[in-house]
TORKOL-4160 file (C-alpha; in steps of 0.2 Angstrom, whole numbers, padded with zeros to 4 digits, m for minus):
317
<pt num="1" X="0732" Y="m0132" Z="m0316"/>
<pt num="2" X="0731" Y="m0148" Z="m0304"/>
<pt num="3" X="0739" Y="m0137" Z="m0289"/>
<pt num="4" X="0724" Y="m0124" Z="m0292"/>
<pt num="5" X="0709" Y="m0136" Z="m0294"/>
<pt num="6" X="0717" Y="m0147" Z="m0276"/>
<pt num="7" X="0718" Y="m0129" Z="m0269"/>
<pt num="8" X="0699" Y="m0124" Z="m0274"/>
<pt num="9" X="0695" Y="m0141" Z="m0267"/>
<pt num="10" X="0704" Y="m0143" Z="m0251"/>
<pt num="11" X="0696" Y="m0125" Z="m0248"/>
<pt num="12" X="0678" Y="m0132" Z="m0251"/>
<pt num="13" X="0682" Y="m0146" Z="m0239"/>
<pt num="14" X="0688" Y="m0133" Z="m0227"/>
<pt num="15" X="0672" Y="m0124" Z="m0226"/>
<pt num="16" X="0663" Y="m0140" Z="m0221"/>
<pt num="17" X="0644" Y="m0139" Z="m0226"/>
<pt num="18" X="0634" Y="m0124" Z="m0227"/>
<pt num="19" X="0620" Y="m0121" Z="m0217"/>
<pt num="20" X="0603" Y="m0111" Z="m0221"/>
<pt num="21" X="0598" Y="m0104" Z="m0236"/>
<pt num="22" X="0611" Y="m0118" Z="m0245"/>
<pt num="23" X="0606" Y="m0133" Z="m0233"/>
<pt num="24" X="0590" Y="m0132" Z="m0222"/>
<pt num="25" X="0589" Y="m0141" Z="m0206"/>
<pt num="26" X="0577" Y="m0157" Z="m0210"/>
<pt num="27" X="0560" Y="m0153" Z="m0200"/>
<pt num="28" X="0550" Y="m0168" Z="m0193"/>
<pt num="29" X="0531" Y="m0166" Z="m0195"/>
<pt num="30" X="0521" Y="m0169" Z="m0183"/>
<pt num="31" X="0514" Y="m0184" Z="m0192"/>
<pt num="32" X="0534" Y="m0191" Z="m0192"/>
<pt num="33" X="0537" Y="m0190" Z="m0175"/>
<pt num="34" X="0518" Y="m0197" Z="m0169"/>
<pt num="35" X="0522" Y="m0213" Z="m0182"/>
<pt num="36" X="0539" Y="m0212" Z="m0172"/>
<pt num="37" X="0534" Y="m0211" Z="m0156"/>
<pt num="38" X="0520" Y="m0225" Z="m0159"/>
<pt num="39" X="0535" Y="m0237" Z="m0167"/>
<pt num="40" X="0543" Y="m0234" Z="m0150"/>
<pt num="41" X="0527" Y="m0239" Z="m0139"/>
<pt num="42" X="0527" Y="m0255" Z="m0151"/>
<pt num="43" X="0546" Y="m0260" Z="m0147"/>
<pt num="44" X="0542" Y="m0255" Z="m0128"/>
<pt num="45" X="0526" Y="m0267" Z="m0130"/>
<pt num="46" X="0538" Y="m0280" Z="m0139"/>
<pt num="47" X="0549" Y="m0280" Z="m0125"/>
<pt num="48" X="0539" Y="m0282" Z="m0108"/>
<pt num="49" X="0531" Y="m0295" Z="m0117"/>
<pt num="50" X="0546" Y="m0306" Z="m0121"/>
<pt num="51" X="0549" Y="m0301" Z="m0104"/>
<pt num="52" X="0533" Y="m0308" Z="m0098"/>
<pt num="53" X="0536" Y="m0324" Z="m0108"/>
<pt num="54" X="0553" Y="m0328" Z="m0102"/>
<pt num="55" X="0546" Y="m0323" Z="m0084"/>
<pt num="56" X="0531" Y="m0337" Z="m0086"/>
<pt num="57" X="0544" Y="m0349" Z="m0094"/>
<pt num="58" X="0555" Y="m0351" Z="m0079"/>
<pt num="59" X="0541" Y="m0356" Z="m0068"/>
<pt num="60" X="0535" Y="m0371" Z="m0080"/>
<pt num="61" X="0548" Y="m0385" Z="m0080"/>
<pt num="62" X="0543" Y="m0393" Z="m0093"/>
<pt num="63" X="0535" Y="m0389" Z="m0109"/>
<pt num="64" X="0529" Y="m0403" Z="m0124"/>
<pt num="65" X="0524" Y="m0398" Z="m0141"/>
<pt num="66" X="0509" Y="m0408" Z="m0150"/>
<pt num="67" X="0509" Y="m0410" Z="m0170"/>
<pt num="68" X="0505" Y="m0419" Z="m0184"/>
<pt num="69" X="0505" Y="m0417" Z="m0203"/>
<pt num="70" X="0485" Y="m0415" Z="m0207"/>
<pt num="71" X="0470" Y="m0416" Z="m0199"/>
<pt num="72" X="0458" Y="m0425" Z="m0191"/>
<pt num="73" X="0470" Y="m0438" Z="m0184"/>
<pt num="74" X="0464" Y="m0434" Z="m0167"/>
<pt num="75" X="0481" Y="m0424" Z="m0162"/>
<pt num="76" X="0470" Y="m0414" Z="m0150"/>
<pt num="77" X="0462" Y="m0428" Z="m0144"/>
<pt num="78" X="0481" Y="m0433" Z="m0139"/>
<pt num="79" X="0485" Y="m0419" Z="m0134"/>
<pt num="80" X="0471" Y="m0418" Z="m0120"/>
<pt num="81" X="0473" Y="m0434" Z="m0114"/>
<pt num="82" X="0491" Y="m0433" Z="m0110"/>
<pt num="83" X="0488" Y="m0417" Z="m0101"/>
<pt num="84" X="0474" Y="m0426" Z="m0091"/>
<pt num="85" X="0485" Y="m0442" Z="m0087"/>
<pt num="86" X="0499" Y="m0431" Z="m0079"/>
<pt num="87" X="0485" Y="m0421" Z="m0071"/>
<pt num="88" X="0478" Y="m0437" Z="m0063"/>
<pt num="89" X="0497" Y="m0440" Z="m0057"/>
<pt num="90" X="0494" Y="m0426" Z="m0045"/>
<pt num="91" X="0504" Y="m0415" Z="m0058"/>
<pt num="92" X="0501" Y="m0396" Z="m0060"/>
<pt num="93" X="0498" Y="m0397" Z="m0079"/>
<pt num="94" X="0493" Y="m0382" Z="m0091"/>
<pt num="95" X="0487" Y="m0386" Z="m0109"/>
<pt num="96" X="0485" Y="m0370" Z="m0121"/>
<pt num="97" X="0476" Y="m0374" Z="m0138"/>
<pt num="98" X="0486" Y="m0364" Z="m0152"/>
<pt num="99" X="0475" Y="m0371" Z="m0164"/>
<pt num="100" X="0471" Y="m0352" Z="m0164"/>
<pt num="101" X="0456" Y="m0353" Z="m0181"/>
<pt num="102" X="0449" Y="m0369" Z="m0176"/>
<pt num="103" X="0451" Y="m0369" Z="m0157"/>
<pt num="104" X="0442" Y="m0386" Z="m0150"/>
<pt num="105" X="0452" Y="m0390" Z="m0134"/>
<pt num="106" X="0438" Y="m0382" Z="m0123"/>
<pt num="107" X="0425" Y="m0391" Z="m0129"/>
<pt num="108" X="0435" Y="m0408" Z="m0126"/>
<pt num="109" X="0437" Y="m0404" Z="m0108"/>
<pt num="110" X="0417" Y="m0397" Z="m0106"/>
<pt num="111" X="0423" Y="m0379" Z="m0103"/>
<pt num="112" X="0414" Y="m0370" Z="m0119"/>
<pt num="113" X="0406" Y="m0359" Z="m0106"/>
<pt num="114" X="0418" Y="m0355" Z="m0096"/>
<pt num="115" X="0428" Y="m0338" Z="m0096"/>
<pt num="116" X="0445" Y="m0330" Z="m0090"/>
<pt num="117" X="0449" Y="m0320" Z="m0076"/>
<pt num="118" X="0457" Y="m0306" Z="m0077"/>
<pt num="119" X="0460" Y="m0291" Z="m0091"/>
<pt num="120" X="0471" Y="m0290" Z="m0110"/>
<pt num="121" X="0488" Y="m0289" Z="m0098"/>
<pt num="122" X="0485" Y="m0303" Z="m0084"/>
<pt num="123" X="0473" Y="m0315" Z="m0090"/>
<pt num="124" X="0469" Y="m0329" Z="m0076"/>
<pt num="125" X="0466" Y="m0347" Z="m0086"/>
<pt num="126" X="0451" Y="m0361" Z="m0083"/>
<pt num="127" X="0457" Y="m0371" Z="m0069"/>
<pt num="128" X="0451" Y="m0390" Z="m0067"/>
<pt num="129" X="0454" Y="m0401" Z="m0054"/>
<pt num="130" X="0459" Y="m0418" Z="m0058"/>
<pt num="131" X="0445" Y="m0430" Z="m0052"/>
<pt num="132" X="0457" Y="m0439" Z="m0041"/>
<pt num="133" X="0473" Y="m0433" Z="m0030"/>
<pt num="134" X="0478" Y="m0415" Z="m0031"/>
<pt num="135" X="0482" Y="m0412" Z="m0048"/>
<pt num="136" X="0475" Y="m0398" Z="m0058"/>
<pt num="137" X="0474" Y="m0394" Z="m0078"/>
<pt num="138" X="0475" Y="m0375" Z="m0082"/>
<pt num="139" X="0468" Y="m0370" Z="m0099"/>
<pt num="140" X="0469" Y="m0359" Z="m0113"/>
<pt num="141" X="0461" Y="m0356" Z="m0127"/>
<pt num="142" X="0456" Y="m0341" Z="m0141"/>
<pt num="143" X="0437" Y="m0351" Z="m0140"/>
<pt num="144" X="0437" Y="m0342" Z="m0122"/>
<pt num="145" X="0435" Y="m0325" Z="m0131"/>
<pt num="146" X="0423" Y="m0330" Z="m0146"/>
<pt num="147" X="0406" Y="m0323" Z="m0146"/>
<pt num="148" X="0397" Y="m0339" Z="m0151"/>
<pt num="149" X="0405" Y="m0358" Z="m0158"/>
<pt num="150" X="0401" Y="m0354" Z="m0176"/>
<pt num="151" X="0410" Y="m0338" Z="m0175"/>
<pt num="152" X="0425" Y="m0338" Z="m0188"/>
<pt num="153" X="0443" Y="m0330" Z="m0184"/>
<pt num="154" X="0451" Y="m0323" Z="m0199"/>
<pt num="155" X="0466" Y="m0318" Z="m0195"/>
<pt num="156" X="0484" Y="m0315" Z="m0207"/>
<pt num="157" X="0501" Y="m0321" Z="m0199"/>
<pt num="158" X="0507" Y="m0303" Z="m0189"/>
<pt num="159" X="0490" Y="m0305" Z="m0179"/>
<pt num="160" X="0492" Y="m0322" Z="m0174"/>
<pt num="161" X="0509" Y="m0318" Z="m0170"/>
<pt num="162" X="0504" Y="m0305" Z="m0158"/>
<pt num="163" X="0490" Y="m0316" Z="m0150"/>
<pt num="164" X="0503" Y="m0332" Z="m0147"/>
<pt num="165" X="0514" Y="m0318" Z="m0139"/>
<pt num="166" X="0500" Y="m0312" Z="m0127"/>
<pt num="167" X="0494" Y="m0330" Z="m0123"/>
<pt num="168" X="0512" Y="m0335" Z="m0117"/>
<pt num="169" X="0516" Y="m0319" Z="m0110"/>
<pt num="170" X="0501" Y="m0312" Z="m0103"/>
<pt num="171" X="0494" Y="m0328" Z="m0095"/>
<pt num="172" X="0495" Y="m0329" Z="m0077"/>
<pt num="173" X="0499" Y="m0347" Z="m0078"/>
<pt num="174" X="0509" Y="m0349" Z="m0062"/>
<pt num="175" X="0521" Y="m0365" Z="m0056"/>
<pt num="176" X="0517" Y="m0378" Z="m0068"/>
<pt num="177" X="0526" Y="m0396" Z="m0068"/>
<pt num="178" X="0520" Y="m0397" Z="m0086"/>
<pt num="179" X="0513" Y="m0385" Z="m0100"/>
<pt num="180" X="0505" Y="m0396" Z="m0116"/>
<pt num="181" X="0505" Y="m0384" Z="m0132"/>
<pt num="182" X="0490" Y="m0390" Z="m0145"/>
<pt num="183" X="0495" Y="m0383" Z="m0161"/>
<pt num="184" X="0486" Y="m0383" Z="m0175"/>
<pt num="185" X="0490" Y="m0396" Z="m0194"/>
<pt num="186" X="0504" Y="m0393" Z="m0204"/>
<pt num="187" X="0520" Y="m0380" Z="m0200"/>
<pt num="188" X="0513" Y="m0363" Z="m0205"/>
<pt num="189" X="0513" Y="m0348" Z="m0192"/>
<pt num="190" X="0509" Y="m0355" Z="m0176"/>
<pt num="191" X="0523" Y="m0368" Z="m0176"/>
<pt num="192" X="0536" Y="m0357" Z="m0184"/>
<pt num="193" X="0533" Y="m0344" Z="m0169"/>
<pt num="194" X="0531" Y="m0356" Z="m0157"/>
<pt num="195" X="0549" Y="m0364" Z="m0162"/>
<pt num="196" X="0554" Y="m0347" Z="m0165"/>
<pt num="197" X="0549" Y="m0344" Z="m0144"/>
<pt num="198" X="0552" Y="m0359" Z="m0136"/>
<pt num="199" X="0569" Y="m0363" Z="m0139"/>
<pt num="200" X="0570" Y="m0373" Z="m0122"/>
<pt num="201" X="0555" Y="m0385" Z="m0126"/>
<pt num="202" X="0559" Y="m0403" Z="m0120"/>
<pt num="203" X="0551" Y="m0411" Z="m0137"/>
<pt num="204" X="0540" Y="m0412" Z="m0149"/>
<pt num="205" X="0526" Y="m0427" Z="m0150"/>
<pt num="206" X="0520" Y="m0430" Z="m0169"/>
<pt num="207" X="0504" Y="m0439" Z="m0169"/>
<pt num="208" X="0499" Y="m0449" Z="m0186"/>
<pt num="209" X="0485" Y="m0461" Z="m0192"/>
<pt num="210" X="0493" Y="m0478" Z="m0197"/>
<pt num="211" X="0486" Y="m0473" Z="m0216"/>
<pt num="212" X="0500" Y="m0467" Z="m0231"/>
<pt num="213" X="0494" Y="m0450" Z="m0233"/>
<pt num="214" X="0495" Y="m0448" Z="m0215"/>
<pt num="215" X="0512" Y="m0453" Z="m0214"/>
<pt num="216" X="0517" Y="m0442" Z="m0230"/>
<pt num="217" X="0511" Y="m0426" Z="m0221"/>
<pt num="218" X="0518" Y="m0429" Z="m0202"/>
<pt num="219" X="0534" Y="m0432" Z="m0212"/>
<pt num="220" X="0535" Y="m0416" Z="m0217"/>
<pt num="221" X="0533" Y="m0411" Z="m0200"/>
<pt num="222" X="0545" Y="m0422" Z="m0193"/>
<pt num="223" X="0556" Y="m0413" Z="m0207"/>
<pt num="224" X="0551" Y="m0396" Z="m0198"/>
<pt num="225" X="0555" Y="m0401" Z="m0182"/>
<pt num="226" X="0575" Y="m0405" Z="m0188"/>
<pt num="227" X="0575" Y="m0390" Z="m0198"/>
<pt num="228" X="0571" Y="m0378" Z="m0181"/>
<pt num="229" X="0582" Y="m0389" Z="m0170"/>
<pt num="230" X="0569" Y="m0397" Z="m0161"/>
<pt num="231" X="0569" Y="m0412" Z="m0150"/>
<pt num="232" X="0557" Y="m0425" Z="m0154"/>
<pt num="233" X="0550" Y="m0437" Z="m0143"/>
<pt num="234" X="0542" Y="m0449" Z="m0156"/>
<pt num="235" X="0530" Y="m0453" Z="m0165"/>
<pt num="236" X="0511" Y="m0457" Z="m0158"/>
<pt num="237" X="0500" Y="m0469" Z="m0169"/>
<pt num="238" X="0482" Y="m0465" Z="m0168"/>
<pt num="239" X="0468" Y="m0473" Z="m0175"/>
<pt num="240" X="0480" Y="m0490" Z="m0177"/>
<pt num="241" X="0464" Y="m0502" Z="m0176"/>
<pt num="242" X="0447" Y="m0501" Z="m0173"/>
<pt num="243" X="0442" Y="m0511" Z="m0158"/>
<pt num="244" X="0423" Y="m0518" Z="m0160"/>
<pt num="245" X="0411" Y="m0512" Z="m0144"/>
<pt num="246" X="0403" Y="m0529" Z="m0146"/>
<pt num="247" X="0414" Y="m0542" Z="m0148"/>
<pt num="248" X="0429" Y="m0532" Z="m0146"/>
<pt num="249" X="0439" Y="m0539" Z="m0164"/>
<pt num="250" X="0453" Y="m0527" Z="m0168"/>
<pt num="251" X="0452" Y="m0522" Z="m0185"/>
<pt num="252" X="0465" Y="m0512" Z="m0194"/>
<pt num="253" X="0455" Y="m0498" Z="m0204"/>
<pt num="254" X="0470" Y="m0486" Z="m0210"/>
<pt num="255" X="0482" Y="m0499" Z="m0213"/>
<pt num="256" X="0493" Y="m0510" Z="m0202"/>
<pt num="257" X="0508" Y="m0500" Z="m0190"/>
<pt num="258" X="0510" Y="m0487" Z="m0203"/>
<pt num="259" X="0516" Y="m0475" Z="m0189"/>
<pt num="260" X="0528" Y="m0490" Z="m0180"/>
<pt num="261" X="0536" Y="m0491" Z="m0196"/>
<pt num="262" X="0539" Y="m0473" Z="m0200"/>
<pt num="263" X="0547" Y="m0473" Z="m0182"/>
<pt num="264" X="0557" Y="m0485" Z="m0184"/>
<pt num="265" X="0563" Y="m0478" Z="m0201"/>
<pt num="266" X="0567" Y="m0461" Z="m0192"/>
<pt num="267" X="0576" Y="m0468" Z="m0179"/>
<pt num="268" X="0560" Y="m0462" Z="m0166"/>
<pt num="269" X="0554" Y="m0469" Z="m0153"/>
<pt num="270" X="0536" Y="m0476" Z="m0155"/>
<pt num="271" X="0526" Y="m0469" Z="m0138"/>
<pt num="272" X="0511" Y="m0478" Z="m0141"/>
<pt num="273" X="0498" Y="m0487" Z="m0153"/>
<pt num="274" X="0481" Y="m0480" Z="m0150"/>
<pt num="275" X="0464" Y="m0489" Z="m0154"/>
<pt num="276" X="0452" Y="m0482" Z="m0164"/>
<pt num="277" X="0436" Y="m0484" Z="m0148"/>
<pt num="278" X="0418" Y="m0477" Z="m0147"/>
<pt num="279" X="0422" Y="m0471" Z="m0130"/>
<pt num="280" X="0436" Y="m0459" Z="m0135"/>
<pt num="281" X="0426" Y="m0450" Z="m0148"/>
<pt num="282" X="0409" Y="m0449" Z="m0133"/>
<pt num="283" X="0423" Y="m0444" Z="m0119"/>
<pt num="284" X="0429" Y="m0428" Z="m0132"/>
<pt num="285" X="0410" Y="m0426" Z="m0135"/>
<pt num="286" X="0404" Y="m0426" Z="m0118"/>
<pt num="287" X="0421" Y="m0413" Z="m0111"/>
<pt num="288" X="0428" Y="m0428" Z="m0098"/>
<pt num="289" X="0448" Y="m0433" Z="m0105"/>
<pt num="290" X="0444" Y="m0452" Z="m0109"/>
<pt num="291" X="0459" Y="m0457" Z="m0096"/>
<pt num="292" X="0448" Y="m0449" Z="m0083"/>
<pt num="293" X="0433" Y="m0460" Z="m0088"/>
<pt num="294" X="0443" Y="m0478" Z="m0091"/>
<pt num="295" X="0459" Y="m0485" Z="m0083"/>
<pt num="296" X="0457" Y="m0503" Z="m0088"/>
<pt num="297" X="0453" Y="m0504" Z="m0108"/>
<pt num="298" X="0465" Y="m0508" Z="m0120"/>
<pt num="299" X="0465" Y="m0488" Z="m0126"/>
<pt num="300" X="0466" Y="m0481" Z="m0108"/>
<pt num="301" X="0481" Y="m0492" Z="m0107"/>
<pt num="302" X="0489" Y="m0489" Z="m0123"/>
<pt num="303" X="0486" Y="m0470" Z="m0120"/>
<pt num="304" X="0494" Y="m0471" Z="m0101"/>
<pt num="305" X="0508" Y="m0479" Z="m0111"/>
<pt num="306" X="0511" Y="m0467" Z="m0122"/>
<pt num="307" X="0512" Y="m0455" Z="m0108"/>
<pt num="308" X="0524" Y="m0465" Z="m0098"/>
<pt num="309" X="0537" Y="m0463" Z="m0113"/>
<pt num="310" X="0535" Y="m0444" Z="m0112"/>
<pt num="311" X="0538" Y="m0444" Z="m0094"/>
<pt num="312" X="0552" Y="m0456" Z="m0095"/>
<pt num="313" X="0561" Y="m0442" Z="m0107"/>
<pt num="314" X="0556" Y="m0426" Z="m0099"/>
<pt num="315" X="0565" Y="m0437" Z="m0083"/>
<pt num="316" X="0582" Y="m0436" Z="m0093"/>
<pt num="317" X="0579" Y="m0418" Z="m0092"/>
């Protein structure tokens, strides 16, 4: 009985399957192969802009990521000023706001009616000369494309990542000494695909009011940072005192050198102590980077500071 059932089974095997009436051949619809042939045009799309990316990355030598934990610690504010002090250097320094919801960089550098050159696949960004020397600060923003300043962007994740891709892929943004990346509080989508794409960045800067709660939150993103394998510069303490216009008494309104100590506990570098001044919050105001305006204040020298720690790393480099 065994020697008959292997022999009805070895000639079923023999056989091999049967085609037509027992087995059709699987038809695509025409629907299947257009959602095909449109998930091929989206890999292609995927693929020339990594291209583009990788392209635009190997002319920029050097590329800092801005941070902090919450906002309104005036990380943008950083952010543009140390753009602008390499700029007055006679660098060729691009700053892209990521901030991609609450974009606010082109207002800081008085460019909210400006536009890009360019079309969708080779957009030409908002170039600035520096007021002195050769230097030149390109910029880019998603404010550049709103129809008005109230206008809200309510985007989900999968958008934004497709707009991060175009902004570093399709950005014409040439030979840059140094490209300064805004992001927006916290570590949601835009940091995790900017960690995800910049793999080469020289560092990370984490900006932070001297205040507990500040501290609480940039510790998180200083947690972020290690977790993606990030280099991170240190730590920059903003708002440490506020210096009087009239009398010019430093007084310590968030605490005293909470951001110095959470360096020093981390093992960071501190770059720089910023003053909480007037002048600051009027230079964001009136679009002209505060270390354009001064060079001899107390927060024009602690910014130009700070900015001679980044460029004593990225000479490591």
């Amino acid at each position: 009985m065994l020697a008959q059932a292997a022999t009805r089974l070895g000639d079923r095997l023999n056989k091999g399957p049967q085609l037509g009436r027992h087995m059709p051949i699987p038809v695509q619809s025409p629907q299947q192969a257009a959602a095909g042939n449109l998930q091929q045009d989206r890999l292609a799309q995927q693929f020339r802009l990594r291209m583009a990316i990788a392209e635009n990355l190997k002319r920029i030598k050097h590329t800092i990521i801005v941070m902090s934990g919450k906002g309104g610690v005036g990380k943008s504010t950083v952010a543009v000023n140390i753009a602008a002090a390499f700029a007055s250097q006679g660098k060729n320094v691009g700053i892209l706001d990521l901030d991609l919801t609450n974009p606010n960089i082109p207002h800081m550098l008085g460019l909210e009616s400006a536009r890009p050159g360019g079309h969708s696949e080779d957009i030409t960004p908002v170039t600035i000369q520096a007021p002195k020397g050769p230097g030149t600060l390109k910029v880019m923003s998603t404010e550049f494309f709103l129809q008005g300043k109230e206008t809200a962007i309510i985007w989900r994740g999968p958008i934004k990542m497709n707009v991060i891709h175009q902004l570093l892929g399709n950005v014409e943004w040439g030979d840059l000494d140094l490209l300064v990346v805004d992001l927006p509080p916290g570590t949601g989508d835009e940091p995790l695909s900017i960690a995800q794409l910049l793999k080469d960045v020289d560092g990370v800067v984490l900006v932070t009011t001297p205040q507990a709660v500040s501290i609480l939150d940039v510790s998180k993103s200083l947690h972020f940072v290690r977790s993606m394998e990030l280099p991170c510069l240190g730590i920059v303490e903003n708002m440490a005192t506020f210096v009087c216009p009239h009398c010019n008494e430093a007084t310590a309104i968030f605490g005293t050198h909470g951001g110095a100590k959470f360096a020093e506990k981390e093992g960071l570098p501190l770059l720089g102590s910023i003053p909480l001044e007037p002048h600051v919050m009027q230079s964001g105001e009136t679009g002209v980077p505060y270390v354009w305006r001064e060079s001899s204040s107390a927060t024009a020298i602690a910014f130009h500071k700070a900015v001679e720690n980044v460029q004593a790393h990225l000479k490591k480099k």
